[in-house]
N, C-alpha and C positions, 0 to 999 in steps of 0.2 A: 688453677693448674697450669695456666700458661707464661711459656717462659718469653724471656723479654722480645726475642728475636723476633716473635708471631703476632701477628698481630690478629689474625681470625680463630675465633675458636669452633670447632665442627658442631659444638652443641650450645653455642650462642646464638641461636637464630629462634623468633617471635614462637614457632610452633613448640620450639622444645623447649623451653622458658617454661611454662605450662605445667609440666610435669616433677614428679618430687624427683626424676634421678638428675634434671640439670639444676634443681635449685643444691641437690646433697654435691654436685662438682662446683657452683659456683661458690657455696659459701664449705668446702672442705674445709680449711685447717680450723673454723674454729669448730666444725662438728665434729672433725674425729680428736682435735685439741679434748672436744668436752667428753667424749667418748672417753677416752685415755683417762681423763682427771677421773670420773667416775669411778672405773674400773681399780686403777689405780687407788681410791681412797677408801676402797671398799678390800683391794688385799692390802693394804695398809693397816687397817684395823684387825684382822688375819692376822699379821702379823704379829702386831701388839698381844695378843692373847696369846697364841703359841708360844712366843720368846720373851714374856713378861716374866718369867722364874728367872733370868738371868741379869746382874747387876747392868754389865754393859747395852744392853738391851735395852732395859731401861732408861739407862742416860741418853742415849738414840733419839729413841722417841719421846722422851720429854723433848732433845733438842726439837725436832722436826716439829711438833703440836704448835707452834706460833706461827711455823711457816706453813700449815696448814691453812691456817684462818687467813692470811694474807693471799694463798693460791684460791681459799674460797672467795676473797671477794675482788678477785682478780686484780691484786697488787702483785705483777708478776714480778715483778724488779725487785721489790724490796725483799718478796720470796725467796728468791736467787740469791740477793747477796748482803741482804740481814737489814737489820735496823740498829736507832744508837742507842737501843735502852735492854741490849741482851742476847736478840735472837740473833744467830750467827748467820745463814742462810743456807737454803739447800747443800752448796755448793760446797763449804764448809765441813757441812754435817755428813756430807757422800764421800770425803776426805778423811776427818776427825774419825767416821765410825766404817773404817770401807769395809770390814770384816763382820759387819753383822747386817740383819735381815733390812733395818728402819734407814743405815748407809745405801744401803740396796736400794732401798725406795726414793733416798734421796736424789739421785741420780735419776731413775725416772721423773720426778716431779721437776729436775733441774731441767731436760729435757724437754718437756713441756714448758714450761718457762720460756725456756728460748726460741721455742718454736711459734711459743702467742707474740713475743717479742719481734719475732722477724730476724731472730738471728738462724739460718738453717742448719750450717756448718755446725758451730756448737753444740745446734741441739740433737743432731745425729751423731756427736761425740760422745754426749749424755746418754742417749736413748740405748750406743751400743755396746754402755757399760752395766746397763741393767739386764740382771740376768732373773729370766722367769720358764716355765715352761707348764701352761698353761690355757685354755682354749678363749679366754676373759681377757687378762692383761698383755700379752706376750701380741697376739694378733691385735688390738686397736694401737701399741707402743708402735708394731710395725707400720702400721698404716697410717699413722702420724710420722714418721720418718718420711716412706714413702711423699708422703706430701711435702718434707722437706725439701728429700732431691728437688722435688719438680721444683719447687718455688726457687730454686740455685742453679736449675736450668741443667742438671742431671738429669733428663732423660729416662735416656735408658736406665739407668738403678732406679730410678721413680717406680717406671713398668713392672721392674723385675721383684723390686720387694713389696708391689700392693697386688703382684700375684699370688706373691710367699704369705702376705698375711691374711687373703682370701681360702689360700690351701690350709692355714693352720689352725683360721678360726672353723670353721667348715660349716657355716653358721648361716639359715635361710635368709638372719638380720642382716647378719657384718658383711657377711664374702661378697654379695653383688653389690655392695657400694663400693667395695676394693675394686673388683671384676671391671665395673661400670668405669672404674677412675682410671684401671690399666688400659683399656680398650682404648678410654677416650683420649691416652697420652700416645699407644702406641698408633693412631689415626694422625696423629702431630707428628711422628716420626717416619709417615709412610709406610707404617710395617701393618698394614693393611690384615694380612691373612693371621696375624699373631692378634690383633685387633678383632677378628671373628670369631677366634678360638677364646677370647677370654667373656665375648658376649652369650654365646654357642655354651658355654658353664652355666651361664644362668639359665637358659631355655632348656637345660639337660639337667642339669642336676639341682638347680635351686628354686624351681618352678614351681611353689609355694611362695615365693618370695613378692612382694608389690612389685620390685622393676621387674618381672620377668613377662609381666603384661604389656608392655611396650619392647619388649627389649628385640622381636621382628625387624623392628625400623632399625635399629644400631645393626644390627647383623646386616640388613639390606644395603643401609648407606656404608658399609666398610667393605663389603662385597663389590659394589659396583663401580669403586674405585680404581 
């Protein structure tokens, strides 16, 4: 989550190493990367059933099915932008079919692509083409954006949209990992008391949740600040 300028991170330090909410900010984009794919291949296949009566539907998602296998085993590049024996690539397919469900998807998975690849910009271009409205997809899409800004050194729209996709998925799982990654960018940004309010969610409303058992010490170090 940290951008190139910082060189400390507030939750890089031996005691909080320890813990699964610094290991879920240390190793974010490929957890909510894999979150996202998940979700993603799971309304993918949604898809396919619902809009399988339709010819162009079909051709859709036969394109996509070879970039599937390629995003499963993490050939993100050729995913993206095909191979020489046929499959066109996401990127292609989110082009070729933009008017239907499997084009829709392609675009999420391009998204994803770019974001395992380390391109951010693009992949927030991807992510804010795919349109979902859902408590599954739509929240981990965001929260993989989110993680985009940050890694582009966007900041504040880091904080802002892994607050939007902690509020949308509303979820004991997903929201305090978002919560936890806003908090821990808005601490980077000095906005201390906005930093309290997104830890102060977990201890209030997601307290069921595994971080919400540590999560005293983050309100306390963002408080004393």
């Amino acid at each position: 989550m940290a951008e190139k300028k910082h060189t400390q991170d507030p939750l890089d330090m031996e005691e909080a190493l320890s813990t699964s909410e610094a290991f879920i900010i240390k190793y974010k984009s490929r957890i909510l990367g894999a979150i996202a794919a998940v979700v993603i291949i799971i309304a993918g296949f949604m898809g396919y059933k619902h809009f399988i009566s339709e010819p162009n539907e079909i051709k859709a998602s036969a394109a996509l099915f070879k970039g599937e296998q390629y995003f499963g085993s993490d050939n993100f590049e050729t995913a993206l932008n095909g191979d020489s024996i046929g499959y066109k690539g996401f990127l292609k397919v989110a082009d070729e079919f933009s008017g239907t469900a499997a084009g829709n998807l392609a675009n999420a998975y391009a998204g994803v692509c770019y974001a395992q690849l380390g391109k951010y910009e693009e992949a927030v271009k991807y992510l804010n083409k795919f349109s979902a409205d859902d408590q599954l997809v739509s929240p981990a899409l965001l929260g993989t954006m989110g993680n985009c800004y940050a890694q582009a050194g966007q900041l504040d729209k880091a904080a802002a949209t892994l607050m939007k996709a902690a509020d949308k998925a509303d979820s004991q799982a997903l929201s305090p990992i978002y919560l936890i990654q806003a908090g821990q960018i808005y601490e980077k940004l000095g906005k201390n008391s906005e930093a309290v309010n997104a830890y102060t969610l977990i201890k209030n409303k997601y307290f069921n949740s595994y971080q919400s058992m540590d999560i005293d010490k983050y309100i306390e170090r963002a408080s004393i600040k």
